[in-house]
C-alpha positions in Angstrom: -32.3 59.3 18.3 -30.2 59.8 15.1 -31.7 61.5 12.1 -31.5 60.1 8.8 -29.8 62.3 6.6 -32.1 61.2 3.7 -34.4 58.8 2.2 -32.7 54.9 2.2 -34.4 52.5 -0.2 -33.7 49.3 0.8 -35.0 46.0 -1.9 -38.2 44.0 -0.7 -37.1 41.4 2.0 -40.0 39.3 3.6 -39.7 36.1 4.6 -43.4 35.1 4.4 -44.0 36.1 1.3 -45.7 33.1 -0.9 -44.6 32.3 -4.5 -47.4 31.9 -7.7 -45.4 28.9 -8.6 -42.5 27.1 -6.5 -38.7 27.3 -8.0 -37.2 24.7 -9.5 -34.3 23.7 -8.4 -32.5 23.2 -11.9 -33.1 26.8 -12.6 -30.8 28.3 -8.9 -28.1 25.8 -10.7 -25.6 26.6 -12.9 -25.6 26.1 -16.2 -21.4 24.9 -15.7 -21.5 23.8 -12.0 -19.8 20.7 -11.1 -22.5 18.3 -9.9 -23.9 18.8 -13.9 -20.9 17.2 -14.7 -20.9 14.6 -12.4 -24.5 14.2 -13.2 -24.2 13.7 -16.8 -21.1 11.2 -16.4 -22.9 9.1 -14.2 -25.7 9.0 -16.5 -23.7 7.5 -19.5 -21.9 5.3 -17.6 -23.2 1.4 -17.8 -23.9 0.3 -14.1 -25.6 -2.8 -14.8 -22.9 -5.0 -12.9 -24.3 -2.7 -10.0 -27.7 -3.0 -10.7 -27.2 -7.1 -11.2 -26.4 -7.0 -7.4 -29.5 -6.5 -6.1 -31.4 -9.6 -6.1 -35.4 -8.0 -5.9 -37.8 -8.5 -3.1 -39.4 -6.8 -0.3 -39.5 -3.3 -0.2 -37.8 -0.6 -2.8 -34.5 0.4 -2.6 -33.2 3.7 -3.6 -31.8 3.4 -7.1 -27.8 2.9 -7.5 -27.2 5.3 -10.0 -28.7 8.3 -7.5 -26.6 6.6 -4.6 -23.4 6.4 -7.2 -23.6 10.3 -8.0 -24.0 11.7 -4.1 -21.3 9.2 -3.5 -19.3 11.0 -6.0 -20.3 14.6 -5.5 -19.9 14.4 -2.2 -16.2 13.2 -2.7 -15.8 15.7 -5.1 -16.9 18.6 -2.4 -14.8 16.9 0.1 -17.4 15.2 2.0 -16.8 11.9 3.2 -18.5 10.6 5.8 -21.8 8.9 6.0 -23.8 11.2 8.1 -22.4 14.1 6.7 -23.7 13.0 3.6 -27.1 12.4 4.5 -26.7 16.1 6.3 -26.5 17.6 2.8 -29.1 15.6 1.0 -31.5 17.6 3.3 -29.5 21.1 3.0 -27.4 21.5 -0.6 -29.6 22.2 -3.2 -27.4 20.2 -5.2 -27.1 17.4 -3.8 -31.1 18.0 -3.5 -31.4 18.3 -7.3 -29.2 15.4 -7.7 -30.8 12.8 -5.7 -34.0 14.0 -6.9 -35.0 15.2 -3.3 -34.3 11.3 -2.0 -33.2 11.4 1.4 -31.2 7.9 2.3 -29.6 8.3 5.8 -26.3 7.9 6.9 -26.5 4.0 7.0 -27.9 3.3 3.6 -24.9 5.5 1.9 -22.4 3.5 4.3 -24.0 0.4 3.4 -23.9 0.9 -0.2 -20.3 2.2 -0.2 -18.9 -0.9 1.5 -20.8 -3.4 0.0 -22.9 -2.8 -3.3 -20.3 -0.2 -4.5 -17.0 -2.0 -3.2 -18.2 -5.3 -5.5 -18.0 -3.5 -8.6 -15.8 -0.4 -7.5 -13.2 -1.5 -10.6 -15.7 -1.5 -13.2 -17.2 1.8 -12.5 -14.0 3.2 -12.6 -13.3 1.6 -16.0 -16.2 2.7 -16.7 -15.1 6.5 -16.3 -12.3 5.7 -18.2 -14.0 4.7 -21.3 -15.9 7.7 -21.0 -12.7 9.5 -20.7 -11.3 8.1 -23.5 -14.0 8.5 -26.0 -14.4 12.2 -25.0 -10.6 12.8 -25.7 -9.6 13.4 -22.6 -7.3 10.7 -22.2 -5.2 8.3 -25.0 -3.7 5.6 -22.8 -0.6 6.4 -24.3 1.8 7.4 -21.3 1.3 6.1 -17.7 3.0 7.7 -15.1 3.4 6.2 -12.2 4.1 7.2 -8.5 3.3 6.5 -4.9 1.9 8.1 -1.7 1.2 7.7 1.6 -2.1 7.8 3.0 -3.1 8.1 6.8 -5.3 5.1 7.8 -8.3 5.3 10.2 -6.5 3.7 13.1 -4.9 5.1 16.5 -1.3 5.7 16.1 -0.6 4.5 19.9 -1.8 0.8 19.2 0.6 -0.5 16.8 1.5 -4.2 17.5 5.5 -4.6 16.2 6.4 -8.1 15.2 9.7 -8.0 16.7 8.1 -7.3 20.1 6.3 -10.3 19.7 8.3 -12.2 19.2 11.2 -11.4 21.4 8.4 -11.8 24.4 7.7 -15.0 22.9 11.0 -16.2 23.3 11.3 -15.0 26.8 7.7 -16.4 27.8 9.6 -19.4 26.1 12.4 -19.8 28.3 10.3 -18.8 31.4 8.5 -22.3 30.4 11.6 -23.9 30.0 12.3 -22.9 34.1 8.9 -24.2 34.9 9.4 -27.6 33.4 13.1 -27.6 35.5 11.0 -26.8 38.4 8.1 -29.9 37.2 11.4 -32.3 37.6 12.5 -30.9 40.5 9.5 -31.1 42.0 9.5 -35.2 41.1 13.0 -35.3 42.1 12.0 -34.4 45.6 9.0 -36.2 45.9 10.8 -39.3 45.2 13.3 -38.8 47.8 10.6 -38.6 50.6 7.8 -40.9 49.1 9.9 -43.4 47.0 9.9 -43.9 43.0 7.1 -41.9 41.5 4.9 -43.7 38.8 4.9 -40.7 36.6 7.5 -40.3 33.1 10.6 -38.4 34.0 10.7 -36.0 31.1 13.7 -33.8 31.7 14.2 -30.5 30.2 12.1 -29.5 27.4 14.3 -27.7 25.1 11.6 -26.7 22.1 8.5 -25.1 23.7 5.2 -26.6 22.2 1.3 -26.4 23.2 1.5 -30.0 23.6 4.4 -30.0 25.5 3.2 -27.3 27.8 -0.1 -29.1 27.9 2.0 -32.4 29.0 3.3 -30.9 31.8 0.0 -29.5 32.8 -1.3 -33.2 32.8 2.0 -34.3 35.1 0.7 -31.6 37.5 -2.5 -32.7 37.7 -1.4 -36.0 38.3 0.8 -35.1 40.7 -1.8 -32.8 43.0 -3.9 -36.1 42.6 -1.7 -38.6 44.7 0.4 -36.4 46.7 -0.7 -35.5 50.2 2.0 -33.0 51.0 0.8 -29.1 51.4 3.8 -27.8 50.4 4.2 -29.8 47.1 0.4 -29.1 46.3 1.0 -25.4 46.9 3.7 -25.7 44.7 2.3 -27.6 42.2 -0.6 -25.5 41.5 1.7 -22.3 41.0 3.6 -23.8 38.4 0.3 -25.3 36.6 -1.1 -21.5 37.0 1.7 -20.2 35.2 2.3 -22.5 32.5 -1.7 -22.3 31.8 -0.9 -18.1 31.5 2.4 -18.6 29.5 0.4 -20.6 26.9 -2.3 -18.1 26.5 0.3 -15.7 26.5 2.2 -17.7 23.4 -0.9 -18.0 21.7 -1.5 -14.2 21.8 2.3 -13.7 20.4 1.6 -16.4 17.5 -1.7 -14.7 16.6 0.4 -11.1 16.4 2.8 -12.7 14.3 1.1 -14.5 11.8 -1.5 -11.0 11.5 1.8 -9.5 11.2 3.2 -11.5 8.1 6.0 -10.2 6.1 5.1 -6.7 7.7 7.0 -4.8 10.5 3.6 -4.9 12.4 -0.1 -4.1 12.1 -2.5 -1.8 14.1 -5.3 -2.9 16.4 -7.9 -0.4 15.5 -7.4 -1.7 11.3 -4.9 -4.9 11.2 -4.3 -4.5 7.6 -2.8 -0.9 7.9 1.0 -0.9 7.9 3.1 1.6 10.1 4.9 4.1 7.5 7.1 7.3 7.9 5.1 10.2 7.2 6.0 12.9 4.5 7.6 14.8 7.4 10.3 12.3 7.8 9.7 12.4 11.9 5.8 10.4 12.4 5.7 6.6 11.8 2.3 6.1 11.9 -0.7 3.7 10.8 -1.0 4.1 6.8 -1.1 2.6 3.2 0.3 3.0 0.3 -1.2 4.1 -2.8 0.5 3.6 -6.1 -1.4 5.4 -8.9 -0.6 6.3 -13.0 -2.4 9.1 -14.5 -2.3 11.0 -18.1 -3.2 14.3 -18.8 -3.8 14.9 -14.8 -6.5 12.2 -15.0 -5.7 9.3 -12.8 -6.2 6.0 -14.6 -4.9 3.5 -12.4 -4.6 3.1 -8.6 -3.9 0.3 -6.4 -3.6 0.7 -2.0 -1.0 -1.3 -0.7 0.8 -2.6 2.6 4.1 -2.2 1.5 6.0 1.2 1.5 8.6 0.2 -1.1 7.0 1.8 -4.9 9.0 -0.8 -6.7 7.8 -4.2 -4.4 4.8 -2.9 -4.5 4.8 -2.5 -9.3 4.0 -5.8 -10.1 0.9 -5.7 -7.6 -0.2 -2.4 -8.8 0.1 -3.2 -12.5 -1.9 -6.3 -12.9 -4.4 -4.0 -10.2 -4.5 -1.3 -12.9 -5.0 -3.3 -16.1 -8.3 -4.9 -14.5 -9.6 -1.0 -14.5 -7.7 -0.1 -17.9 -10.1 -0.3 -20.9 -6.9 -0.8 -22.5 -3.1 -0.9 -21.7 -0.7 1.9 -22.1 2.2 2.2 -24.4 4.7 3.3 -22.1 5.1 3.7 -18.3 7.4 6.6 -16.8 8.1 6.3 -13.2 10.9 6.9 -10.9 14.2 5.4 -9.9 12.8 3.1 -7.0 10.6 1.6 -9.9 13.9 0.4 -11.8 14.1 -3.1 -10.6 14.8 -6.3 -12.9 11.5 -7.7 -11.8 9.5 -5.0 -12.9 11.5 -4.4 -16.2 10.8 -8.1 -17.3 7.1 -7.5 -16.7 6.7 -4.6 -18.6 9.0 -6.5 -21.8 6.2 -9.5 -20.9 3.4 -6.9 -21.3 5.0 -5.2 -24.8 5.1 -2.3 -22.5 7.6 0.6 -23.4 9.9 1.0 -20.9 10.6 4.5 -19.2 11.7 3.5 -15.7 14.8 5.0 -14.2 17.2 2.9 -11.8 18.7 3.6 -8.6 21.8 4.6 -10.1 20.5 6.4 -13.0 20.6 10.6 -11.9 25.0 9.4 -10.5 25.4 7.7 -13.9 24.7 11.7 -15.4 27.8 12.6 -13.0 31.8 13.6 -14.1 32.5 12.2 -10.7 31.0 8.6 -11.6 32.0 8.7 -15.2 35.8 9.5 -14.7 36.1 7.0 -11.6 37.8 4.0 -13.6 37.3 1.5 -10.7 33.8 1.0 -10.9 32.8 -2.1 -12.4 30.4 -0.4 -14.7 33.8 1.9 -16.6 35.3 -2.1 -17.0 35.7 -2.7 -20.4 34.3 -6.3 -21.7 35.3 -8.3 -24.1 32.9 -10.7 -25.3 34.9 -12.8 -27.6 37.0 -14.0 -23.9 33.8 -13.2 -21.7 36.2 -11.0 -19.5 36.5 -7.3 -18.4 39.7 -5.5 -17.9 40.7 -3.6 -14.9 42.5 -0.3 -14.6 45.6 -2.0 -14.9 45.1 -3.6 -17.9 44.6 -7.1 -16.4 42.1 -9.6 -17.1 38.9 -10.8 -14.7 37.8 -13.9 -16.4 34.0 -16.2 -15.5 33.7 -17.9 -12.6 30.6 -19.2 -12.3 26.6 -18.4 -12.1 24.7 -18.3 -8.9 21.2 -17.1 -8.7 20.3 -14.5 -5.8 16.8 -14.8 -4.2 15.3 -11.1 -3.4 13.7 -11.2 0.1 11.2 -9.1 -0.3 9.8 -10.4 -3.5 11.1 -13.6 -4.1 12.5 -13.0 -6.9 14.9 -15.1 -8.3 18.1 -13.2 -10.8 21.1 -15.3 -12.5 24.6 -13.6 -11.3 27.6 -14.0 -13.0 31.1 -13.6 -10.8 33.9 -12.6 -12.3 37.8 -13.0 -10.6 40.7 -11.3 -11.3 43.3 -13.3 -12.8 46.3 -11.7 -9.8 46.3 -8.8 -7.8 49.0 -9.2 -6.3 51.8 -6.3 -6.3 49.0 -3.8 -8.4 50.1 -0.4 -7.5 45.5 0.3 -7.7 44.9 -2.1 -5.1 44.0 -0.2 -2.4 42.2 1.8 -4.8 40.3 -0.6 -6.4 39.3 -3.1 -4.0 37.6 -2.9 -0.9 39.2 -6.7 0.5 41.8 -6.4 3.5 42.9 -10.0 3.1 44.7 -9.1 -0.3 42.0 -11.0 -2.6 41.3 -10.7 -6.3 39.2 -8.1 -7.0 35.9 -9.5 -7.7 32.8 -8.1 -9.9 29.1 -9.7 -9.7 27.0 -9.3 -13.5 23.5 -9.4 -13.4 23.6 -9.1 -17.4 19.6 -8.9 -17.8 19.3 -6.4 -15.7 22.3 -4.7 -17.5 20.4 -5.2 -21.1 16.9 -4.0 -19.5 19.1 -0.6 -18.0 20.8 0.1 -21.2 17.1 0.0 -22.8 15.7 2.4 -20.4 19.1 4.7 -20.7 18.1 4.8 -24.5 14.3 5.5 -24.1 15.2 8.3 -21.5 18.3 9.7 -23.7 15.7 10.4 -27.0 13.9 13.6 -27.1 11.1 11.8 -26.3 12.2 10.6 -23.3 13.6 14.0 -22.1 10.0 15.1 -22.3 8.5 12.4 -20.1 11.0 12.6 -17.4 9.7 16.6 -17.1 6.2 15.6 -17.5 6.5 12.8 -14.7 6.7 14.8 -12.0 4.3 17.7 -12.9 1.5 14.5 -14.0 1.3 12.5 -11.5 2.3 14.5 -8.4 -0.6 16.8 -9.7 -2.4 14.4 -8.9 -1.6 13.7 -5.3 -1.9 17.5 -5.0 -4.9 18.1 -5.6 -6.4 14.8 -3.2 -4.5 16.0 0.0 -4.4 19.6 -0.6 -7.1 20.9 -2.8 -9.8 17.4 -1.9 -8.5 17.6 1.3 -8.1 13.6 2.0 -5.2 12.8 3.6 -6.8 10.3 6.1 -8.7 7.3 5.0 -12.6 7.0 6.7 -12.6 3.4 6.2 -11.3 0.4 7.8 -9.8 -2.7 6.2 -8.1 -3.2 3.0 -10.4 -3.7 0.6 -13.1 -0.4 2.1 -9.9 1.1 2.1 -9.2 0.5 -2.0 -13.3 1.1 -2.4 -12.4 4.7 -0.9 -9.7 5.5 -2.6 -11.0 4.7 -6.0 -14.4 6.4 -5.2 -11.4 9.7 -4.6 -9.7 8.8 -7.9 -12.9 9.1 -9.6 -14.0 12.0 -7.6 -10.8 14.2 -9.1 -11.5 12.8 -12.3 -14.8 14.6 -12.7 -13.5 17.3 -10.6 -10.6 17.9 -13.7 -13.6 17.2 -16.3 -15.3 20.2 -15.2 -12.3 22.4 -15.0 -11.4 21.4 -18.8 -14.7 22.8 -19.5 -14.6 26.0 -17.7 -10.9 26.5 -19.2 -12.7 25.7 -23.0 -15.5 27.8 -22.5 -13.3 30.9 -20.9 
């Protein structure tokens, strides 16, 4: 047995020892630890739209407020599920102190998230905004604006593509098509042994319909009623068989397709998630999009969406955002894909200032693109003649307006052409235009898109603007940095679009408080 070189005192440690008087649990909390924060917020926030959902009656319910706080503690701890949730309302003495030792299980905090909460998600989160804003944290001045992509809760191997559908059903289609061929056949022959048949000769079916299908279907059950051949019967009864299949089979493909809708396809485990390319460039996999704007590193709008275009997806996201604004921001600064005549007009509509690049805005900076005199954008115009001027000094004069639909959106712009006046013998030809049939070079105007573009070149030109374009990318993208890497959500925990908006908000708020409490450990340091 060792000796002990000399005397070890070692501080009291027994585990049965009782206490005069219990601890309370605000005194092991810190005096600056988040879930004060969150705490206090929640406190001054008006929740009566919440409240006004519960109708009375029957036995007590915990009280929203408490359920709003774990909700948003736990989210701010990177906890997100129900039972793991509940799990700490027994174990974390702050989520103890905060619920007021209330212990709601798993399916009460799910139920109130997707139901009670998701009713009034967009006023809660206003409501953190006003808060924001009368504490100085925010001004509404600048929004800037950005998208991301979020994993949904949905297996990546059942994705249902819309062009699968409907390629097989085409071919199910035309496999109908050979069955009614094989119907008339089938008459043809039966005619030649029996004599004239009483039933309607309808030929080949050349558009496939339920009701056709369902014709032929009655022309076969006719037919196994008064024939007494075996071999006809036999045959009869196949083709009904697989024309009663094909029609469940067309109905499946029309369901797929209209779920599907303007998207590439949907998933089976949550239809409304869209497949998307990862960050990674390699995974397409089951995801939304999430456009949000933020100031100051607070986030004060945010919108999920199925589309993964930024700029289709503006329009949607603004008139998302001003339902959760307590008021609308000066200016909006967002990226090149946001630079689209559609979302220019709405911002003029909304007396919004516009910072938003376009897609050719960073080549326009270029030697390259400013030297090349053959791009229709270094043609001079006149607009006493309503004409530009080529390299070689001739004239393209009007043509005519036509107005260019935009698939995706619908939108509707007013194009002017513009035709040189002759092209013939010009030593730039080859140079300057791309035809291979020796036409006039030809230019398309879009001229409010030109006016909104050479308003946004001027708003990002100013010293003002210079600063926003820096401050766009370290705003908002702090943002998204500190959700997937610091919160740890990449990966919605909800299904469906409108949980999946519910969560996502319930995140933006989360960081929110989560920045609120770093401001005041940086003010008190």
């Amino acid at each position: 047995m060792a000796k002990i070189k000399s005397p070890v005192v070692f501080k009291q440690y027994n585990q049965q020892q009782s206490l005069l008087l219990p601890p309370s649990l605000t005194e092991l909390i810190g005096e600056k630890h988040l879930v004060r924060v969150v705490n206090e917020v929640v406190e001054r926030m008006d929740i009566s739209d919440l409240i006004n959902l519960y109708e009375g009656g029957g036995t007590s319910a915990y009280h929203p407020r408490m359920l709003l706080k774990v909700l948003l503690y736990a989210y701010s701890v990177k906890i997100y599920t129900g039972r793991k949730i509940a799990r700490a309302l027994g174990q974390d003495i702050h989520f103890m102190w905060l619920s007021g030792m209330s212990r709601p299980d798993f399916r009460t905090i799910n139920n109130f998230r997707s139901s009670k909460a998701k009713a009034v998600i967009e006023v809660l989160f206003k409501e953190l905004l006003e808060f924001l804003l009368e504490h100085s944290y925010i001004k509404m001045e600048n929004y800037f604006c950005d998208g991301s992509t979020f994993r949904a809760d949905a297996n990546g191997h059942k994705m249902i593509w819309k062009k699968n559908a409907e390629r097989y059903k085409g071919n199910t289609e035309e496999k109908c098509r050979q069955l009614f061929k094989q119907i008339d056949e089938l008459n043809t022959q039966e005619d030649s042994r029996y004599g004239n048949s009483n039933l309607e000769e309808n030929g080949e079916a050349s558009t496939v319909t339920k009701e056709a299908i369902n014709e032929q279907v009655s022309r076969l059950n006719e037919k196994l009623k008064t024939t007494t051949d075996k071999r006809t019967q036999r045959k009869a009864a196949t083709i009904k068989k697989q024309l009663e299949e094909a029609e469940s089979k067309i109905d499946k493909y029309d369901a797929q397709i209209s779920q599907a809708g303007k998207r590439s396809g949907y998933n089976k485990t949550d239809v409304d998630a869209s497949a998307m390319m990862m960050k990674n460039k390699v995974e397409i996999l089951p995801a939304y999009n999430v456009l949000a704007g933020s100031e100051e590193q607070f986030i004060t709008g945010v919108s999920v969406h199925q589309n993964t275009n930024d700029g289709v997806c503006f329009k949607d996201h603004m008139e998302q955002a001003a339902v959760q604004q307590p008021i609308a921001p000066d200016r909006v600064i967002a990226d090149s894909i946001f630079g689209t005549e559609q979302n220019y007009e709405l911002l003029a509509a909304k007396q919004i200032e516009n910072y938003l690049k376009f897609p050719i805005y960073h080549a326009e900076q270029t030697k390259r693109y400013k030297s090349n005199p053959f791009l229709k954008d270094n043609f001079p115009y006149d607009p006493l003649t309503d004409s530009y001027e080529c390299p070689n000094g001739l004239r393209l004069v009007f043509k005519g307006k036509h107005q260019q639909t935009h698939k995706r959106t619908a939108y509707q712009s007013v194009i002017k052409a513009y035709e040189c006046t002759d092209c013939r013998g010009c030593s730039f030809y080859q140079q300057c235009c791309k035809s291979t049939r020796g036409e006039n070079r030809l230019i398309q105007i879009n001229e409010k898109l030109e006016d909104y573009k050479q308003q946004a070149r001027q708003n990002l030109g100013t010293e003002k603007g210079i600063r926003l374009k820096k401050q766009r990318s370290i705003e908002i993208e702090s943002c998204f940095g500190d959700i997937k890497h610091n919160m740890g959500f990449r990966r919605f925990h909800l299904r469906g679009l409108k949980k999946v908006k519910t969560e996502m908000i319930l995140v933006a708020m989360a960081h929110n408080l989560r920045k609120v409490h770093l401001k005041g450990l940086q003010k008190a340091a």
